[in-house]
C-alpha positions in Angstrom: 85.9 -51.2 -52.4 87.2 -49.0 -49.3 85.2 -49.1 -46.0 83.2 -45.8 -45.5 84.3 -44.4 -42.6 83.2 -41.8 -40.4 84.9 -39.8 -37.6 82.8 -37.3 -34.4 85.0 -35.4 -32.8 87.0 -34.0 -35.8 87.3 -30.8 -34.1 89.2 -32.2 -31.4 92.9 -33.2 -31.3 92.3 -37.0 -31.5 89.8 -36.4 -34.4 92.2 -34.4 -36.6 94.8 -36.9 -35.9 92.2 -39.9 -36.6 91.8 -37.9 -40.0 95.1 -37.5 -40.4 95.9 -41.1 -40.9 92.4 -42.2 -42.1 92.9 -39.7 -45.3 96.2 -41.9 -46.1 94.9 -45.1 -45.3 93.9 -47.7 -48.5 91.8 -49.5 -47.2 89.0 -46.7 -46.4 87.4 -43.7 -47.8 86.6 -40.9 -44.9 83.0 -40.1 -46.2 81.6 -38.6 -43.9 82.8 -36.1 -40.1 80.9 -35.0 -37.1 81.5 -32.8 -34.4 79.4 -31.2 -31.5 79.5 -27.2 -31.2 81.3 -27.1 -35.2 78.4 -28.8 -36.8 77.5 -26.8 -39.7 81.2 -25.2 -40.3 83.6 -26.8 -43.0 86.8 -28.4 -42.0 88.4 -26.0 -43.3 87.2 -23.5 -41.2 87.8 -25.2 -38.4 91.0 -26.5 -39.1 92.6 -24.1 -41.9 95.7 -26.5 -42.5 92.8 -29.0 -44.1 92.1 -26.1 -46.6 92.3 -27.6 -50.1 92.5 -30.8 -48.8 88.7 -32.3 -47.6 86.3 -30.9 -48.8 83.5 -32.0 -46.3 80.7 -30.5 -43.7 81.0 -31.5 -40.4 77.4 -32.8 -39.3 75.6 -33.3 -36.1 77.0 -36.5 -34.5 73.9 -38.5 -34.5 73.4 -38.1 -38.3 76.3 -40.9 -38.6 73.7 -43.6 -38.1 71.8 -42.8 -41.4 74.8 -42.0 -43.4 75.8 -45.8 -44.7 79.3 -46.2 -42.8 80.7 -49.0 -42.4 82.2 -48.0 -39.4 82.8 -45.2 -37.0 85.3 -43.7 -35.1 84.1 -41.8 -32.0 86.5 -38.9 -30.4 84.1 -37.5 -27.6 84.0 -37.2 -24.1 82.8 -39.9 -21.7 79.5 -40.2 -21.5 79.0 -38.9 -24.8 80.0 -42.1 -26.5 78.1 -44.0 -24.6 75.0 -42.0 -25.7 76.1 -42.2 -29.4 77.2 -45.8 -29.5 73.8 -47.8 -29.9 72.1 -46.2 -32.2 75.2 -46.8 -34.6 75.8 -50.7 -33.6 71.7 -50.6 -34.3 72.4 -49.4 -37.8 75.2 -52.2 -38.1 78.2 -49.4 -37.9 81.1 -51.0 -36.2 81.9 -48.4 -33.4 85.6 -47.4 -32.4 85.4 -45.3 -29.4 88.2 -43.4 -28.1 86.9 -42.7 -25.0 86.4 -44.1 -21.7 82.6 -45.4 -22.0 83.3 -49.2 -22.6 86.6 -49.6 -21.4 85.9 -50.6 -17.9 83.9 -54.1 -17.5 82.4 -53.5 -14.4 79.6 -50.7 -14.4 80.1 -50.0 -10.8 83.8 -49.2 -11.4 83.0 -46.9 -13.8 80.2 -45.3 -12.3 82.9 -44.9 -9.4 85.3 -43.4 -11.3 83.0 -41.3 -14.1 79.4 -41.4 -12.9 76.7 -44.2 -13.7 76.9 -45.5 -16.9 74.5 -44.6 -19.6 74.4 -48.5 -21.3 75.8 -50.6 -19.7 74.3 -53.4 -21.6 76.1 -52.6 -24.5 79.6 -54.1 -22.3 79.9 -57.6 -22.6 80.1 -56.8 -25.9 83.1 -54.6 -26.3 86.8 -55.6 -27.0 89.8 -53.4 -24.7 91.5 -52.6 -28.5 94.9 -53.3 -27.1 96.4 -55.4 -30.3 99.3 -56.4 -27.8 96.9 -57.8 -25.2 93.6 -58.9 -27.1 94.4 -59.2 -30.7 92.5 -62.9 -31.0 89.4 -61.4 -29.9 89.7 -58.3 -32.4 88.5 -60.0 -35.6 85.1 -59.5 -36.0 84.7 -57.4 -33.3 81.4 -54.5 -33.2 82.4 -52.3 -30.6 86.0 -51.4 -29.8 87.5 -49.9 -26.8 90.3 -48.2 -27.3 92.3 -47.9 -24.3 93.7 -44.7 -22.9 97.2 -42.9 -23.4 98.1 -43.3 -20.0 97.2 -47.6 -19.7 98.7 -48.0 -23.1 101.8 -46.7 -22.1 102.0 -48.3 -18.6 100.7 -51.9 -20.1 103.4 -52.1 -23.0 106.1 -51.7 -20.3 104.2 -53.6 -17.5 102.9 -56.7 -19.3 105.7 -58.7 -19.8 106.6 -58.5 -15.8 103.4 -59.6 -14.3 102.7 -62.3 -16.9 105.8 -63.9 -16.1 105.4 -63.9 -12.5 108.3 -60.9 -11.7 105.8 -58.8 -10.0 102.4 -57.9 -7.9 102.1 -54.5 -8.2 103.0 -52.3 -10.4 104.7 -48.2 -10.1 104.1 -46.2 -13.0 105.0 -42.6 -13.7 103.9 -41.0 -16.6 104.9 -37.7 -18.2 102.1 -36.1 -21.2 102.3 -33.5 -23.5 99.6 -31.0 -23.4 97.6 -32.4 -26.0 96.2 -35.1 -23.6 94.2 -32.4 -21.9 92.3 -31.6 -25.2 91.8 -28.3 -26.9 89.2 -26.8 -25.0 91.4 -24.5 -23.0 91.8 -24.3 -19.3 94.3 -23.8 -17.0 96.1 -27.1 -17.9 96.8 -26.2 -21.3 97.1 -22.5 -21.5 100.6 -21.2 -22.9 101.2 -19.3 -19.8 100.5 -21.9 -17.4 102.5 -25.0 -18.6 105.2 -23.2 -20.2 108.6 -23.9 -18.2 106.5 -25.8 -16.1 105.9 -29.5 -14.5 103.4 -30.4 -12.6 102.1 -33.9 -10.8 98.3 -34.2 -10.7 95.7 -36.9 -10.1 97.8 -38.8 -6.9 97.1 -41.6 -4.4 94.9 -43.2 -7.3 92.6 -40.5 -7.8 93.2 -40.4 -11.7 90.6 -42.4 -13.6 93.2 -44.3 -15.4 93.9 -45.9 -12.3 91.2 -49.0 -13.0 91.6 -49.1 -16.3 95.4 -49.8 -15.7 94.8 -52.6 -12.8 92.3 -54.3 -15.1 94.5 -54.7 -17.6 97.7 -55.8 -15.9 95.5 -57.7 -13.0 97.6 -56.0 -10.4 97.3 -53.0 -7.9 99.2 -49.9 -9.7 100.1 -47.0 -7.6 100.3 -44.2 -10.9 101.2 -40.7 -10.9 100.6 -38.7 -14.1 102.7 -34.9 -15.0 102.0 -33.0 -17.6 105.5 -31.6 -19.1 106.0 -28.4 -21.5 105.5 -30.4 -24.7 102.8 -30.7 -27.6 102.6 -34.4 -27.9 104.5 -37.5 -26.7 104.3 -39.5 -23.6 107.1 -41.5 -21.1 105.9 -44.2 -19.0 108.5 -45.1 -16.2 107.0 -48.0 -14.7 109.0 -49.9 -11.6 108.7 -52.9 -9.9 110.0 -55.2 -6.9 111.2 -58.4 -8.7 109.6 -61.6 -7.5 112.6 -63.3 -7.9 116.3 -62.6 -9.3 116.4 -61.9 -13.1 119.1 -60.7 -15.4 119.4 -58.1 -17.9 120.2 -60.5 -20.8 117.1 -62.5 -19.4 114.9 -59.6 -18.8 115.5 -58.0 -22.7 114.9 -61.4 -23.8 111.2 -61.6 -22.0 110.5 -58.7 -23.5 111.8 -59.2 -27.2 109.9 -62.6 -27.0 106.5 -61.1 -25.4 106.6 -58.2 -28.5 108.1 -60.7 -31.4 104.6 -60.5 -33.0 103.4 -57.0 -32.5 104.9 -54.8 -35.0 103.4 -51.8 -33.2 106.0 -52.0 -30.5 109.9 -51.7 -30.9 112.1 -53.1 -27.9 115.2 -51.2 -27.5 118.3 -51.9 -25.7 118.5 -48.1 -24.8 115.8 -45.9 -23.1 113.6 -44.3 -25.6 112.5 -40.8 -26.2 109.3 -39.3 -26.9 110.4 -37.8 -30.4 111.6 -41.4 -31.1 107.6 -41.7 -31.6 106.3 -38.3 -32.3 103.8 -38.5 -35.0 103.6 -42.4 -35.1 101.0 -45.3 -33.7 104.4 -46.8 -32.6 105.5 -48.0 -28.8 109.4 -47.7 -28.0 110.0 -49.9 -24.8 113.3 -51.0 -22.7 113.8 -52.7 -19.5 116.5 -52.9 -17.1 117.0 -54.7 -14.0 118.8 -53.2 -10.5 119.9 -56.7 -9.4 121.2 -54.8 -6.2 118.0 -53.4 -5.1 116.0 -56.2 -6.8 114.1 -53.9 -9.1 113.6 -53.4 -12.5 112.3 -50.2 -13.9 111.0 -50.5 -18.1 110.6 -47.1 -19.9 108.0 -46.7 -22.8 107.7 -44.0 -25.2 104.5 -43.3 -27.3 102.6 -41.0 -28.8 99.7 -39.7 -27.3 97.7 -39.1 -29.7 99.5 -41.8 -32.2 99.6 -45.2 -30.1 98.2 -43.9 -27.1 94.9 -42.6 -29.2 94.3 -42.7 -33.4 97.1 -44.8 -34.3 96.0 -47.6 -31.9 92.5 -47.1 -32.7 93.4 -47.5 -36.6 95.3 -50.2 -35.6 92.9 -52.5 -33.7 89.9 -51.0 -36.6 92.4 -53.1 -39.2 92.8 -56.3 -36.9 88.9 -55.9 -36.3 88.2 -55.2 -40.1 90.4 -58.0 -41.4 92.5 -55.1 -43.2 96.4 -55.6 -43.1 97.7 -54.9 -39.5 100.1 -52.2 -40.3 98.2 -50.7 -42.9 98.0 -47.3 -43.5 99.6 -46.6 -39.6 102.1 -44.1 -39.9 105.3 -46.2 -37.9 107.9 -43.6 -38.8 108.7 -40.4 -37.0 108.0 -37.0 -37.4 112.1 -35.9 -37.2 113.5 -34.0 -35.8 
């Protein structure tokens, strides 16, 4: 029988893309969708591309806990997970939460960077859902962290450097589509503001990615995010002053070997693009080194709402589920 599975946040753009690929997958049957200021409108009228499609109410989000999911995928703000979470994991509903709430191990770092938490004693139990970093500890799993677009993006291409010893810090640049700033509008996602524009925001480690990213590569990380006039898509640029002298043919080979077993993440032996990944819970990575300068600089392309959101969440949900790995995550591009 297909796992009943229920979304909050379907009126959001990670929650229509968690539908999205939830509706195709096999393994599950979406029974039931949530959402906070849309409770009480159809799907249809909140999203009128579903029209003939779904034909389901969106409910208040704490109604999940009584509906008999098996599990449920959470698209909310910070804080509002966190609020959410334990009445489902209560009700045995294995919780995949998009957002920041249980990402961060230490409560004091994320009081530091989001305000005290509101349960913390629901941490030691969650899994950072990063298949290419934690997938042993996935199986079985209750609560699931997914991680954020921006870490995802920086990891992918950072990993393989600092766990072979090439470098102790880390330099990532990251450009975003618009979609990362969610649909609530604003000035960082209003047509006439981004439009033909490029803008650097949240320097000198004041973004709140900034832990997240240095507790999953175990390094400092100096980041700077820009938000670029696109819908979707993300380019990591990450740099680094090599410990010691590599060569290209080695470095591609690290990185080949580090992904052999992730089929989530492609290495190239050209710079990706981010409509190599549009629409997919893929990661397009490639590395080169400046034997020169001593540096090497690796380039990752995702999705942001694909890998770097609903894909990756759908994908750790499988690994956590016992499900196929790759099932039902959409790998191929949305062309051209």
């Amino acid at each position: 029988m297909p796992l009943r599975i229920g979304i909050a946040g379907v009126s959001g753009y990670t929650g229509v893309e968690l539908l999205r690929i939830l509706t195709a997958h096999p393994g599950v049957q979406v029974a039931a969708l949530a959402a906070g200021q849309q409770a009480g409108r159809s799907l249809a009228q909140v999203w009128p591309g579903w029209t003939g499609r779904l034909d389901l109410p969106l409910v208040e989000v704490d109604a999940l806990a009584g509906a008999g999911l098996d599990a449920v995928f959470l698209g909310l703000p910070h804080g509002v997970s966190a609020a959410v979470a334990p009445a489902l994991l209560d009700a045995g509903v294995v919780v995949v939460d998009l957002g920041a709430d249980f990402r961060l191990r230490d409560p004091a770092v994320y009081a530091a960077a989001y305000g005290p938490h509101p349960c913390p004693q629901h941490l030691p139990q969650a899994v950072y859902a990063l298949p290419e970093l934690h997938r042993e500890a996935l199986p079985g799993a209750r609560l699931l962290a997914c991680p954020g677009c921006y870490p995802t993006a920086t990891a992918i291409a950072g990993l393989p450097l600092v766990e072979a010893g090439l470098a102790d810090h880390v330099v990532s640049d990251c450009l975003s589509g618009v979609s990362g700033a969610g649909r609530k509008a604003g000035p960082r996602n209003l047509y006439c503001e981004v439009q033909e524009s490029a803008t650097a925001y949240g320097l000198a480690g004041s973004h709140r990615h900034t832990p997240e990213m240095e507790q999953t590569l175990g390094v400092p990380v100096v980041f700077t995010p820009h938000l670029v006039p696109m819908v979707r898509g993300m380019i990591a640029t990450v740099k680094v002053r090599l410990l010691r002298p590599v060569s290209q043919a080695e470095l591609h080979a690290l990185y080949v070997e580090r992904y052999r077993h992730h089929p989530a993440v492609i290495v190239r032996a050209d710079p990706p693009q981010s409509a190599d990944v549009r629409g997919t819970a893929a990661a397009h990575v490639h590395v080169a080194v400046d034997a020169t300068r001593g540096f090497a600089t690796a380039v990752c392309a995702i999705d942001n709402l694909g890998k770097g959101a609903a894909g990756q969440a759908v994908h750790a949900f499988n690994l956590a589920m016992g499900l196929p790995e790759t099932q039902g995550l959409p790998l191929v591009p949305l062309l051209p």
